[in-house]
C-alpha positions in Angstrom: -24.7 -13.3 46.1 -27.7 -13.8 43.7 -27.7 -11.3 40.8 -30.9 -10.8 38.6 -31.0 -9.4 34.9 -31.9 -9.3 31.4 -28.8 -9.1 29.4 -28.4 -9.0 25.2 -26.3 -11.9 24.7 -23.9 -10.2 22.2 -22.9 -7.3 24.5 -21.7 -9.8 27.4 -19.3 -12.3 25.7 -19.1 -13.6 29.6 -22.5 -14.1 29.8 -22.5 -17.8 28.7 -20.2 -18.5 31.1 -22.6 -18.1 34.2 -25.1 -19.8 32.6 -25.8 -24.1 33.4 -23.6 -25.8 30.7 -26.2 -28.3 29.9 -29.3 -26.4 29.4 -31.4 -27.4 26.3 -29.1 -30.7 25.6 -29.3 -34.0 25.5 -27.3 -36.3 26.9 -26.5 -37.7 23.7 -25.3 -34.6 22.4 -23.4 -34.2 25.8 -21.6 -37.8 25.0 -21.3 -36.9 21.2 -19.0 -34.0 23.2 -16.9 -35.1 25.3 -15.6 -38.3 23.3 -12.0 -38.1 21.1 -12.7 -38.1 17.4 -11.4 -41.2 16.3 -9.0 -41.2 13.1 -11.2 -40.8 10.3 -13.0 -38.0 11.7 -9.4 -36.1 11.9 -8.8 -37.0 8.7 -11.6 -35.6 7.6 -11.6 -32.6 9.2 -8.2 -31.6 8.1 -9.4 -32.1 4.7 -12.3 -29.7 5.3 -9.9 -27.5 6.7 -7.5 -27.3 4.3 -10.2 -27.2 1.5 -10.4 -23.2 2.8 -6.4 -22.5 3.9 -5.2 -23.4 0.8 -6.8 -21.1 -1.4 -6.6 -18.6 1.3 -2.5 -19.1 1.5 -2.3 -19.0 -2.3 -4.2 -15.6 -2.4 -1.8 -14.3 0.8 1.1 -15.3 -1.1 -0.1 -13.6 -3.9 -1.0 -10.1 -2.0 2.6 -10.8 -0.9 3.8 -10.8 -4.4 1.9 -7.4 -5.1 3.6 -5.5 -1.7 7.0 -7.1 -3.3 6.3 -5.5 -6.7 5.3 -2.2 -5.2 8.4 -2.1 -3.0 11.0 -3.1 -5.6 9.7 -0.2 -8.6 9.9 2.0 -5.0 13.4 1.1 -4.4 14.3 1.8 -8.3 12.9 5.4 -7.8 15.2 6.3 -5.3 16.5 6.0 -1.5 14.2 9.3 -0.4 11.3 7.7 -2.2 12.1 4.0 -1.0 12.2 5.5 2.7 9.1 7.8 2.3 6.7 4.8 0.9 8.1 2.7 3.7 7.2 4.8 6.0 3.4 5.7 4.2 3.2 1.5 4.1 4.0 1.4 8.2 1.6 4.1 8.6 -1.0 2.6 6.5 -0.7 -0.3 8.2 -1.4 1.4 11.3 -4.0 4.0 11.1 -5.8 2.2 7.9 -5.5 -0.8 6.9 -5.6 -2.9 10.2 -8.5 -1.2 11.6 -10.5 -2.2 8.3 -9.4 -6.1 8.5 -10.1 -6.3 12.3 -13.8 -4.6 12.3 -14.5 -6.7 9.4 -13.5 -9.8 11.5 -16.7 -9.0 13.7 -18.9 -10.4 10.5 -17.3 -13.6 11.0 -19.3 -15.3 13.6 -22.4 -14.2 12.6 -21.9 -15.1 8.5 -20.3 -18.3 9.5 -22.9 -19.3 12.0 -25.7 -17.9 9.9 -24.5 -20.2 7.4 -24.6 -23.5 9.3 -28.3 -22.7 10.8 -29.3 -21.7 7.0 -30.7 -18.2 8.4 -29.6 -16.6 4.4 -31.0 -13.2 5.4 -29.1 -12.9 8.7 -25.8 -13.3 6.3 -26.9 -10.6 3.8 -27.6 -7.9 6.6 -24.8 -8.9 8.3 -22.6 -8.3 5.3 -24.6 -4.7 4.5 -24.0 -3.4 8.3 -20.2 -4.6 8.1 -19.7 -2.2 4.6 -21.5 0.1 6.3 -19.1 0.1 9.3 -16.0 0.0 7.8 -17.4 3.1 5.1 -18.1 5.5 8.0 -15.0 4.0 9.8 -12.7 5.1 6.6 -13.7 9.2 6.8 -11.8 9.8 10.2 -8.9 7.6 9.0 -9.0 9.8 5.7 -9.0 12.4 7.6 -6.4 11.7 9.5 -4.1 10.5 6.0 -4.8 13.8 4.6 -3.4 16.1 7.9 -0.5 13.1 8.9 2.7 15.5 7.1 2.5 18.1 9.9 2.2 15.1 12.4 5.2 13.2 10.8 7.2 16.2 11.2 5.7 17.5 14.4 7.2 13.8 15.8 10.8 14.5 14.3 10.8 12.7 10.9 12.7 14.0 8.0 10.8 16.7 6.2 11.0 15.5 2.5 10.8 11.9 3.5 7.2 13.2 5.7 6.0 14.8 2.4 6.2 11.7 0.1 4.9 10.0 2.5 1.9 12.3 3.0 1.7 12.5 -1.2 1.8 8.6 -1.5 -0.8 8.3 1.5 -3.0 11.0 -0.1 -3.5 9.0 -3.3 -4.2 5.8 -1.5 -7.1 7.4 -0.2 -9.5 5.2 -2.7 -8.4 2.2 -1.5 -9.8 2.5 1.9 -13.4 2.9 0.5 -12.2 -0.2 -1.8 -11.1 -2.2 1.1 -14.4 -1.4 3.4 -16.6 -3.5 0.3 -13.2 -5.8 0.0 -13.4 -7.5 3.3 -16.7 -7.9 4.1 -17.3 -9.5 0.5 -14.2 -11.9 1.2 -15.5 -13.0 4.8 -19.0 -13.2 3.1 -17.8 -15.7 0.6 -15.6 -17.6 3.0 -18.2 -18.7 5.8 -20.1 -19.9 2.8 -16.8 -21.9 1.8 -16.8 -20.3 -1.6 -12.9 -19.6 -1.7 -11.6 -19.9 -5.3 -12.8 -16.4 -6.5 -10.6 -15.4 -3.5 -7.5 -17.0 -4.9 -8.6 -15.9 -8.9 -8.6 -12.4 -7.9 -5.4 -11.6 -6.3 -4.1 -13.9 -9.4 -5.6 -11.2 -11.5 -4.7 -8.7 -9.6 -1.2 -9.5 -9.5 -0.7 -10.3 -13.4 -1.6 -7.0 -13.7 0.0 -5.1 -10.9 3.8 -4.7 -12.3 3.2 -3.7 -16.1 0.5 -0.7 -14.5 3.3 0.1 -11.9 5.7 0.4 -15.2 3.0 2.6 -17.2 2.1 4.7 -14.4 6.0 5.5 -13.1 7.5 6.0 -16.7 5.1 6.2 -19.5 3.2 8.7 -17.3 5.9 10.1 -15.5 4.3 10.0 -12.4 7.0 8.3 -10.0 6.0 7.3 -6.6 2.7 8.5 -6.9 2.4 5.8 -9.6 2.9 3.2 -7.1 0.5 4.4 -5.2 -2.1 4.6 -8.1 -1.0 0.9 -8.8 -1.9 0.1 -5.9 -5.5 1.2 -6.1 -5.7 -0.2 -9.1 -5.2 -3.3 -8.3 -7.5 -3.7 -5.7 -10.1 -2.5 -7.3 -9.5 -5.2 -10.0 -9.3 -7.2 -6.9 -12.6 -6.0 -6.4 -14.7 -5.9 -9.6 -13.9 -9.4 -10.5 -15.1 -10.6 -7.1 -18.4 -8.4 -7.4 -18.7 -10.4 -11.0 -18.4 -13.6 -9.9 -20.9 -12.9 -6.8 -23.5 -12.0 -9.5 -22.6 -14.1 -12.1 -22.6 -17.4 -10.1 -26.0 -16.6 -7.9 -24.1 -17.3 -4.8 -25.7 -13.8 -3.2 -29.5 -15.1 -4.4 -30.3 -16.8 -0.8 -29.1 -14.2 1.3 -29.0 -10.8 -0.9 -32.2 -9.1 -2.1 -30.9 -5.8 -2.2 -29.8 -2.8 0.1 -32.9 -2.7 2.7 -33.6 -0.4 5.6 -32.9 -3.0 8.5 -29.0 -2.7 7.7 -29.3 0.9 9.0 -30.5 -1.0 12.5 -29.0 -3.3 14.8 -25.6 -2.8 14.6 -25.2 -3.3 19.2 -24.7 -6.9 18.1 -22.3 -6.7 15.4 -20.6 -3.7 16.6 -20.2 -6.0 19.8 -17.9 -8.5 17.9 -16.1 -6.1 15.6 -14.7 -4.0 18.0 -13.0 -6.5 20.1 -11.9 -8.1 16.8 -10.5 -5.1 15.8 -8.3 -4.0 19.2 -7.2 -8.0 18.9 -5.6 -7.5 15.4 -4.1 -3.9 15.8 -2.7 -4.9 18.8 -0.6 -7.8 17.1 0.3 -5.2 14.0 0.7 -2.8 16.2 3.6 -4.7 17.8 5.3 -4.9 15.4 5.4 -2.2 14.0 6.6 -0.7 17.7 9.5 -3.2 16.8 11.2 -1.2 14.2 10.8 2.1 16.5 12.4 0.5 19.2 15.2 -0.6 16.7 15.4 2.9 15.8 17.1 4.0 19.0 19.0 1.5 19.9 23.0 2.5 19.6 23.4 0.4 16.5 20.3 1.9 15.0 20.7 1.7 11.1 21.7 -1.8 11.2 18.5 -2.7 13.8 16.0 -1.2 11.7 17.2 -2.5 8.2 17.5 -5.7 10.1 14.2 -5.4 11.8 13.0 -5.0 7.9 14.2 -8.0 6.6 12.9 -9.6 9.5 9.7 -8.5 9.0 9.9 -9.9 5.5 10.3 -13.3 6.6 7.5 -13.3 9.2 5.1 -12.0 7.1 6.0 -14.9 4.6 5.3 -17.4 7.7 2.6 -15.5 9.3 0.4 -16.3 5.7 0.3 -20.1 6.8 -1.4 -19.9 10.3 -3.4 -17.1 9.2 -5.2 -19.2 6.7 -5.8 -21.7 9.1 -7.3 -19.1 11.6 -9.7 -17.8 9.0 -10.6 -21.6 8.0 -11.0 -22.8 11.5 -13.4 -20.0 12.5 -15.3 -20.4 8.7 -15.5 -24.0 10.4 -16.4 -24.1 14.2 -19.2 -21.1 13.3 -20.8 -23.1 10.5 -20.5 -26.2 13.2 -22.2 -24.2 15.8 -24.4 -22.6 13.1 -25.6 -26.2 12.7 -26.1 -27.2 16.2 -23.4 -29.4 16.0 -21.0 -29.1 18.8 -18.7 -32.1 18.9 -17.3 -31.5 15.4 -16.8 -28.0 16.3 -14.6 -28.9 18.9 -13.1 -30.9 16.9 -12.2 -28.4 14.2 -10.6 -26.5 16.8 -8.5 -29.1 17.9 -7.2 -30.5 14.8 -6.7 -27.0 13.8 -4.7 -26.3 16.7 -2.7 -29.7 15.7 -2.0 -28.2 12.3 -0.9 -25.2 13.9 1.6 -26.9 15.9 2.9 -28.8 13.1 3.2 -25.4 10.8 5.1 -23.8 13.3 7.5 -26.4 13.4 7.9 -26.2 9.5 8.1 -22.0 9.9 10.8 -22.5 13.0 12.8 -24.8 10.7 12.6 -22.6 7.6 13.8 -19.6 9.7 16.6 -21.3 11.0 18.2 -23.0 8.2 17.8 -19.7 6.1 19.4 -17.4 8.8 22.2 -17.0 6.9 21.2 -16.5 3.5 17.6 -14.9 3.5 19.5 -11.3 4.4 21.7 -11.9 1.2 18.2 -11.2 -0.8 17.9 -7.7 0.5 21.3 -6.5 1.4 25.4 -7.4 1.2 25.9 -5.1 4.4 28.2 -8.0 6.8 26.7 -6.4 9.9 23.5 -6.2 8.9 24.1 -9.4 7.3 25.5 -11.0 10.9 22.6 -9.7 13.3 20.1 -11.1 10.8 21.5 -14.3 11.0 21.6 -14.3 14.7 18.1 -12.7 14.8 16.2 -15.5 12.8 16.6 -18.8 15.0 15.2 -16.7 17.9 12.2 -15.2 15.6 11.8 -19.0 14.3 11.5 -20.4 17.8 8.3 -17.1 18.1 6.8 -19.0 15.4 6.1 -21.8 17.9 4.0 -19.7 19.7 2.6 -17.5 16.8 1.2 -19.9 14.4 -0.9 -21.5 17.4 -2.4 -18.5 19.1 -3.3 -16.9 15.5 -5.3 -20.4 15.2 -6.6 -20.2 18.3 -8.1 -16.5 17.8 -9.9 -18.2 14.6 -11.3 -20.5 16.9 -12.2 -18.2 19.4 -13.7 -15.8 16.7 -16.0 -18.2 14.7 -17.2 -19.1 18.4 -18.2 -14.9 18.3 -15.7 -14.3 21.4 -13.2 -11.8 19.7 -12.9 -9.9 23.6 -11.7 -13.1 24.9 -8.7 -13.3 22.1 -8.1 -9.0 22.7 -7.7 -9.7 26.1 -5.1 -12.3 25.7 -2.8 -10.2 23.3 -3.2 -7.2 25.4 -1.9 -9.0 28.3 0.6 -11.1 26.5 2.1 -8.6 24.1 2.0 -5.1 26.1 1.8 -6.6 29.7 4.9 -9.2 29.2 6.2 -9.0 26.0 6.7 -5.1 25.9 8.3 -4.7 29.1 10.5 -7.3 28.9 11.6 -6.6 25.3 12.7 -2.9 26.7 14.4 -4.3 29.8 16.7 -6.6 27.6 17.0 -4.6 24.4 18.1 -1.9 26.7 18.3 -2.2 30.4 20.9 -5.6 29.8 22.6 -4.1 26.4 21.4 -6.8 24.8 20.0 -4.7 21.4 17.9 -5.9 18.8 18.3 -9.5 20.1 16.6 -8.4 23.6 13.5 -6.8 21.5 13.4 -10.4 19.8 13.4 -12.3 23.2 10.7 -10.1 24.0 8.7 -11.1 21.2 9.7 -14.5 22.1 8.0 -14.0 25.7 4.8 -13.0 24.2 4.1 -15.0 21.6 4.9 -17.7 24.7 2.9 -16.7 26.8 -0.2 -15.8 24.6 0.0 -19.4 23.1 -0.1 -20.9 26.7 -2.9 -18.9 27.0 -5.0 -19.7 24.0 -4.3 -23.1 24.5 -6.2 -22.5 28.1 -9.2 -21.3 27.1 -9.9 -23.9 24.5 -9.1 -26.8 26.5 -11.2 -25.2 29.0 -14.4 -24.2 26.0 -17.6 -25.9 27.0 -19.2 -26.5 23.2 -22.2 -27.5 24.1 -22.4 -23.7 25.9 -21.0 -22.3 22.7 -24.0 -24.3 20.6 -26.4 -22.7 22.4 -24.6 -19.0 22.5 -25.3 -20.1 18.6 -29.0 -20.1 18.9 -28.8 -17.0 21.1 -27.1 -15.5 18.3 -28.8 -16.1 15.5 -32.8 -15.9 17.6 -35.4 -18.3 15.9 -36.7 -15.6 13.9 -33.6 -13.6 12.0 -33.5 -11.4 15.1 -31.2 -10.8 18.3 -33.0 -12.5 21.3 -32.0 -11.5 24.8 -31.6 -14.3 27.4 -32.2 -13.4 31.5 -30.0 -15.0 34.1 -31.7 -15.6 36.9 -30.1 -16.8 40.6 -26.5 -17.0 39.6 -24.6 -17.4 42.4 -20.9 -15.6 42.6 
């Protein structure tokens, strides 16, 4: 069957797949390809890699810091107020916070890319339509924050624990609009591998963030909404000293010459990649936060839930690690392909996908040979303190899987195909993970353990996956999806596919 069409590029990510594999190289860049790096060139690259994760884990550990400090002056306020701000956290998380983080992923291939073909203006649009985006995106969720007490409520939660949650979410409302400028200007930096001011702030922010919690909460009496104020706070001081250094340094001159009327058009492109990137990331929070409902009615309930919490705690510690390496490989294969240079961005993805394997290894081990004393941090409860520690060697063994398909969606995102990494996680985590989590967590008895073998299976499955696709990536197709990308003249070009046969 012979189809016959002219097709944007951006709003088929299967497009390039249909297309000859070799058009517009030659075959030197088709050898270039194909060979195995030899050591140096590894070397090398896991320098350049790790040139961005570790700034990027430093500031992660340090927004971890800033959660801890919030929770622990939450926990000194009371048990109602400790239960309500978890609860406005989880629901952040949710309805807010993850939405913003996965439409601002969209930017990345197109920054990143822009980057390595030196098309400056491309990256300063790009960076206005993303605020832009995530500023319109943040009324409904505002919306939405303001009206969630009746919902709470309406879906059987605890009436005074529903209203501090609705009070704390309430006066987060200005972070949203802080976040939407936040993540744009962080991805913005990143693809140009400008990381330190990334790290610098969240040190900032955190220096500050417990002595305003203390001011707010008992100087100005103002308890958990403090915390909540703190919160904002600190961000924003996340935020201003990040605007200062972009205009301080000059690293916006190339690419920024103010707000312009083209960042009001097209946004098909960019909305393209942002929306995929966004269903990939909430589906992955999502889990997870699905986890702890499950625990919730399982027969030993309290002790599932507070165990599912500490849990939680220790993957989010891990979870830093491969994240950083997912942001860093895509900063790296989209400048690669940016650059027309398609053999080192294959082999950023593969050394990448190395130094995932070798993290998760580290994170498996770490979970294991602290399953018995990391609960002793949070609680002295024995049966809490027993399922934990027969919880965390099967959460360790998900970091296998985890820490190599969060790389892999790095990859797959600085490539600019987000849909392809959504697609996996829906499959992996709510077509195998889910059902098999139920069916063992409560068909076979099994409890909170079955939940975690569920997990287990999905993070399995999606890593098999991932690892699929990019043994399977043809980079010299990716290159020219590249040029496709980017057009010759700071535009969106369309390309037609002619006589494709099915």
């Amino acid at each position: 069957m012979a189809l016959e069409a002219s097709t944007p590029l951006l709003m088929d990510p299967h497009v390039p797949m249909l297309t000859s594999t070799n058009a517009g190289t030659t075959p030197d860049e088709q050898e270039q390809t194909h060979r195995r790096p030899n050591i140096s060139e590894v070397m090398e690259e896991i320098k350049l890699l790790y040139s961005i994760a570790l700034p990027i884990i430093a500031a992660g550990l340090l927004t971890y810091g800033k959660s801890m400090i919030s929770m622990l002056f939450m926990g000194r306020l009371g048990k109602e107020e400790l239960a309500g701000g978890s609860l406005s956290i989880g629901i952040a998380n949710i309805t807010g916070y993850s939405v913003l983080s996965g439409l601002a992923l969209g930017m990345e291939a197109i920054s990143s890319q822009a980057w390595g073909a030196k098309q400056w203006p491309l990256m300063g649009q790009t960076l206005q339509r993303t605020i832009l985006i995530l500023l319109f995106s943040s009324l409904p969720i505002s919306v939405l924050w303001l009206n969630i007490e009746p919902l709470l409520i309406l879906c059987g939660q605890d009436r005074t624990i529903s209203s501090i949650a609705s009070t704390y979410l309430c006066f987060c409302l200005p972070d949203l609009f802080i976040q939407s400028i936040i993540n744009p200007l962080k991805i913005y930096l990143r693809t140009q591998n400008v990381i330190f001011p990334l790290t610098f702030s969240a040190a900032f922010s955190l220096v500050l963030h417990a002595p305003i919690n203390y001011f707010l909460i008992y100087n100005l009496s103002l308890g958990f909404k403090g915390v909540a104020i703190a919160v904002v706070i600190a961000d924003f001081n996340l935020l201003i000293v990040l605007f200062l250094y972009v205009n301080l340094s000059g690293v916006h001159r190339k690419s920024w010459h103010g707000w312009s009327a083209d960042c009001f058009d097209g946004w098909k492109p960019i909305l393209s990649l942002a929306v995929p990137s966004c269903i990939s990331v909430c589906l992955e929070w999502w889990w997870y936060e699905l986890m702890i409902l499950l625990s919730g009615v399982l027969f030993n309930a309290a002790e599932a839930v507070s165990t599912m919490g500490i849990l939680l705690q220790a993957t989010s510690l891990a979870y830093i690690f491969p994240s950083a390496l997912s942001l860093a490989v895509s900063t790296r294969v989209g400048n690669e392909l940016g650059a027309n240079r398609p053999s080192k961005a294959k082999t950023s993805c593969h050394v990448a996908t190395l130094c995932a394997l070798v993290t998760s290894i580290v994170a498996m081990l770490f979970m294991t040979s602290f399953r018995s004393t990391w609960g002793k941090a949070f609680t002295d409860d024995k049966a809490i303190l027993a399922l934990t520690a027969a919880a965390m060697p099967v959460v360790g063994l998900c970091e296998l899987g985890n820490c190599p398909q969060t790389t892999g969606c790095g990859a797959l995102r600085g490539s600019a195909r987000p849909a392809l990494g959504a697609h996996i996680n829906l499959g992996s985590f709510y077509g195998v993970g889910l059902p098999l989590a139920i069916y063992l967590g409560f068909g076979m008895q099994m409890g909170l353990l079955g939940l975690c073998f569920g997990l287990l299976a999905a993070q399995a499955v999606c890593a098999c996956l991932m690892f699929f696709v990019l043994n399977r990536t043809d980079w010299l197709m990716q290159a020219q999806r590249a040029k496709e990308l980017l057009g010759v003249e700071e535009e969106y070009q369309t390309i037609s596919i002619k006589t494709v046969c099915w």
